[in-house]
C-alpha positions as semicolon CSV with decimal commas, in nm:
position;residue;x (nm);y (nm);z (nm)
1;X;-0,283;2,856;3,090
2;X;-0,363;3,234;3,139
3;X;-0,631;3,129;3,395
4;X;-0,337;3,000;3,600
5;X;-0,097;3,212;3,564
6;X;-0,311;3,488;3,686
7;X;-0,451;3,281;3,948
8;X;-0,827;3,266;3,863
9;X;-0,755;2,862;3,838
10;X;-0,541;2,690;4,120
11;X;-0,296;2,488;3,911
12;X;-0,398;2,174;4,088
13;X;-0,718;2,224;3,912
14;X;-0,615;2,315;3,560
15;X;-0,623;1,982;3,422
16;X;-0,951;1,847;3,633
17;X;-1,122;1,825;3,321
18;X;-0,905;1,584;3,144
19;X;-1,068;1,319;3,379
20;X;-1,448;1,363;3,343
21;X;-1,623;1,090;3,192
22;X;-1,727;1,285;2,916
23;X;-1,388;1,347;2,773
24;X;-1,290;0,961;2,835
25;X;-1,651;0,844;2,679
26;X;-1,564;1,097;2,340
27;X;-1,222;1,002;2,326
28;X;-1,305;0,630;2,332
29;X;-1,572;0,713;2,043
30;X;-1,345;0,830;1,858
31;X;-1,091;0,531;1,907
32;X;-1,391;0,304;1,776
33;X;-1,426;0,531;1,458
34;X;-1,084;0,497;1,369
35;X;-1,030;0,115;1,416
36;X;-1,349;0,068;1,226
37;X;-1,177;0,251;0,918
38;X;-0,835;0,135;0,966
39;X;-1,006;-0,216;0,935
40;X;-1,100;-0,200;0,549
41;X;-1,481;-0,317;0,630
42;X;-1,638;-0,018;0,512
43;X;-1,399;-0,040;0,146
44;X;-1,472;-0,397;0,119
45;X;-1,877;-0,313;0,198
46;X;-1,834;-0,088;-0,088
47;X;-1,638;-0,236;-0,294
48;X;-1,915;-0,526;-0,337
49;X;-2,193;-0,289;-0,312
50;X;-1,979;-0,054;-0,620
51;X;-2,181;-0,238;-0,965
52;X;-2,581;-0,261;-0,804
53;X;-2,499;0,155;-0,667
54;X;-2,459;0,265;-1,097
55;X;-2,763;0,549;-1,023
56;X;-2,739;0,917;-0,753
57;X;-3,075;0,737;-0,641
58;X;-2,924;0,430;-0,502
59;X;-2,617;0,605;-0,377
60;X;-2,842;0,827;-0,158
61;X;-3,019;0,536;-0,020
62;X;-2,672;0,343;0,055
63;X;-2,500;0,602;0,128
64;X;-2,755;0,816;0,360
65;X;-2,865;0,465;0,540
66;X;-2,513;0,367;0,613
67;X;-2,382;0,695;0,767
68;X;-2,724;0,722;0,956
69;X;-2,711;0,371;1,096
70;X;-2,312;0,430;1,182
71;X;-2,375;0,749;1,348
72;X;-2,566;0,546;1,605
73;X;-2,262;0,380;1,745
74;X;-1,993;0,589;1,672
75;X;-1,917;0,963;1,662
76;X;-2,071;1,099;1,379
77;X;-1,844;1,308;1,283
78;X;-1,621;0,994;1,234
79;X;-1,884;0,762;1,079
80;X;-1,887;1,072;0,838
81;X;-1,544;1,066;0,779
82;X;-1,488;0,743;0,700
83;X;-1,772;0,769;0,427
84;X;-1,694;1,062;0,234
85;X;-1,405;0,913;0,023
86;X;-1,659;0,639;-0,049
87;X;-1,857;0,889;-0,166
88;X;-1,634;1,031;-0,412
89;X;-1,559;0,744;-0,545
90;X;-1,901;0,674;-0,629
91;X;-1,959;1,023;-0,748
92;X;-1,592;0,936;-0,971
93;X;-1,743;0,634;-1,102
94;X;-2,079;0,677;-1,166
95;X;-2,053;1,090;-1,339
96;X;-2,236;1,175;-1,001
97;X;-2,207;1,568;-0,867
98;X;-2,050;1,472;-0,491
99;X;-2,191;1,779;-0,355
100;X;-2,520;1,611;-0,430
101;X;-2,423;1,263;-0,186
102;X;-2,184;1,477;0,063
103;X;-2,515;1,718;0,209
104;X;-2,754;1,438;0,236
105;X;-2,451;1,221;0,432
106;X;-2,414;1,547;0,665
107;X;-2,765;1,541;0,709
108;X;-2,757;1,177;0,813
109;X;-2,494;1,172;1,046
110;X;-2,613;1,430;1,229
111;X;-2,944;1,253;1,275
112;X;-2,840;0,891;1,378
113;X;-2,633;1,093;1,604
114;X;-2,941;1,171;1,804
115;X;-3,067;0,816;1,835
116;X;-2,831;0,685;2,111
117;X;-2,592;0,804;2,384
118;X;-2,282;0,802;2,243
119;X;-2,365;0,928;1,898
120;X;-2,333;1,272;1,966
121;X;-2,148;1,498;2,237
122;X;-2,495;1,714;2,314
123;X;-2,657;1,355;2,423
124;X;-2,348;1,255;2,668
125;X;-2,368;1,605;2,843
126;X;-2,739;1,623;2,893
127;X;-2,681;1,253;3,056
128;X;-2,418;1,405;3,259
129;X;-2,631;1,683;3,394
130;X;-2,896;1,472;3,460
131;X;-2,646;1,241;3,675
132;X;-2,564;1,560;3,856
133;X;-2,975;1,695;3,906
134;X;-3,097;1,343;3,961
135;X;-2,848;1,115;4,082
136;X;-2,921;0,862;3,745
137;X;-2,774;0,925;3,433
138;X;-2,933;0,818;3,063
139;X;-2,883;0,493;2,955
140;X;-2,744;0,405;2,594
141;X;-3,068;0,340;2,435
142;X;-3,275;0,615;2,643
143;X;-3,271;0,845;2,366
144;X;-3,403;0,566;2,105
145;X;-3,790;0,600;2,127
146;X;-3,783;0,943;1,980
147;X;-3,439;0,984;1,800
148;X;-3,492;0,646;1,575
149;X;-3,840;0,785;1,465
150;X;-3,718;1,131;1,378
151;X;-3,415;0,937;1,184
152;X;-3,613;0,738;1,001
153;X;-3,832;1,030;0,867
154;X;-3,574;1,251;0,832
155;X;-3,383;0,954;0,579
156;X;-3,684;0,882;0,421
157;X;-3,725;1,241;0,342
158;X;-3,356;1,286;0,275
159;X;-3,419;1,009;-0,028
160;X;-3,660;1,220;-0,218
161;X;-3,574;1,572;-0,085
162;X;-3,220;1,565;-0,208
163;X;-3,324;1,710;-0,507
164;X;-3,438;2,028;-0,315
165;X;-3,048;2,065;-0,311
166;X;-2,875;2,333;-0,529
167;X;-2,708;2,224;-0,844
168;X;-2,381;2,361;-0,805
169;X;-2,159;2,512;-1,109
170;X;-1,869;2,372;-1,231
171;X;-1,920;2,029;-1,164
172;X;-1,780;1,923;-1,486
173;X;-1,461;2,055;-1,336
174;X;-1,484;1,844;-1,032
175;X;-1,555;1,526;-1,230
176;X;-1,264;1,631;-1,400
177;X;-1,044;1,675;-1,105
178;X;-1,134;1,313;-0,990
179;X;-1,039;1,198;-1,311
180;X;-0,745;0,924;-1,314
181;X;-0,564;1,068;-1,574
182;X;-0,504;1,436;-1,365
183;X;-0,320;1,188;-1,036
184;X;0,053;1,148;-1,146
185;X;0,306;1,028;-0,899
186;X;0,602;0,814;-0,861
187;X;0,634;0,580;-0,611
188;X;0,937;0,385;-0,489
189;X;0,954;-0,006;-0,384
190;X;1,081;-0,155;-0,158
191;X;1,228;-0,489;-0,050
192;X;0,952;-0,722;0,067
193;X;0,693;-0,568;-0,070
194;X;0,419;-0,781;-0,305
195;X;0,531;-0,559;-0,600
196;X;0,869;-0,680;-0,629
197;X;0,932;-0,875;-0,952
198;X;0,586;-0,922;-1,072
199;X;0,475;-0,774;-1,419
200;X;0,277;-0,481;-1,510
201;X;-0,011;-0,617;-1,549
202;X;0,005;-0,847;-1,229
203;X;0,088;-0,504;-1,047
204;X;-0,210;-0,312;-1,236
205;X;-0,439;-0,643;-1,116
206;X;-0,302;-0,607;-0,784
207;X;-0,435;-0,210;-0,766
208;X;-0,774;-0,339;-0,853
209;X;-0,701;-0,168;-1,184
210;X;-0,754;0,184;-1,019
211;X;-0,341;0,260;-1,140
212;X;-0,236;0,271;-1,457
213;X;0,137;0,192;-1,492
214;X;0,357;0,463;-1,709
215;X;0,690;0,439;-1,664
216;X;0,954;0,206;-1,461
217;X;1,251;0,372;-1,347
218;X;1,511;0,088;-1,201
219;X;1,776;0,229;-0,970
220;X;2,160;0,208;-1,020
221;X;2,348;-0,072;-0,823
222;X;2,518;0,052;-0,526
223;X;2,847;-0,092;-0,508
């Protein structure tokens, strides 16, 4: 906005950029990331997965290969995204350090990011600018000869190497902080939903048994 109000930019140009293919391809990325974890596949993937994932060892390889093999398709920022809570609910489960999944994720999302177009900003530009120097752009799997191999090493190096990783202090306290007991709320109902007039322990069962039920508080009748 200061580039047009001091003239450097005519004003019929300010917005130009809004329409490049770049910004519509990233945008639309990002759409796909978000209806993929709106959809509950990746919580119900997990949620079956949750009992054979009980060691960090198995978590890395789930965990690592998912995020790695999403990053291909979708931003990786996003396929990120929708895996950390996983994470932490693994590490919450299991008496895992998170800080020892989370790194190892990053690490993965940033290389399945390289192995096709859309998995990464950097990839869409150079197409872009080759486009503009050649007259043909990349095509989506153009960049998979080389970026699958140096995925695949790097996760197969990511399995063993995570112990390279730091071991960070105080990660009693962040078990701690994940535990159940520290998350109090109250919560209101209402009409229509599947929790009116059921028991307890039908609304406990209906949680999955992640809430634990204190105290009902029924409100006055409005006359």
């Amino acid at each position: 906005m200061a580039a047009v109000t001091v003239g450097i930019v005519p004003p019929a140009q300010a917005f130009k950029g809004f329409s490049d293919d770049i910004v519509i391809i990233v945008g639309s990325a990002l759409v796909v990331s978000a209806a993929v974890a709106r959809s509950g596949v990746i919580e119900r993937v997990a949620r079956w997965l949750g009992p054979y994932l009980v060691d960090i060892n198995r978590q890395i390889v789930a965990l690592v290969g998912s995020v790695t093999l999403l990053s291909a398709f979708v931003k990786n920022v996003g396929a990120l995204a929708m895996l950390m809570p996983i994470a932490f609910q693994f590490a919450r489960r299991s008496g895992t350090s998170p800080s020892s999944l989370l790194m190892p994720m990053s690490f993965g999302s940033l290389l399945g990011g390289i192995v096709t177009l859309v998995g990464t900003s950097p990839n869409i530009i150079v197409s872009r600018v080759r486009e503009q120097l050649l007259g043909v752009p990349f095509n989506m799997f153009d960049f998979t000869p080389v970026g699958a191999g140096i995925a695949l090493a790097g996760f197969a190096f990511l399995v063993f190497g995570w112990r390279l990783l730091p071991h960070r202090k105080g990660e009693a306290s962040m078990d701690a902080a994940f535990n159940r007991e520290g998350y109090t709320t109250e919560v209101s109902v209402p009409e229509g939903s599947p929790a009116v007039g059921i028991t307890v322990k039908a609304l406990e069962e209906l949680g999955e048994n992640e809430i634990e039920v204190i105290t009902l508080l029924s409100r006055p009748a409005m006359w």
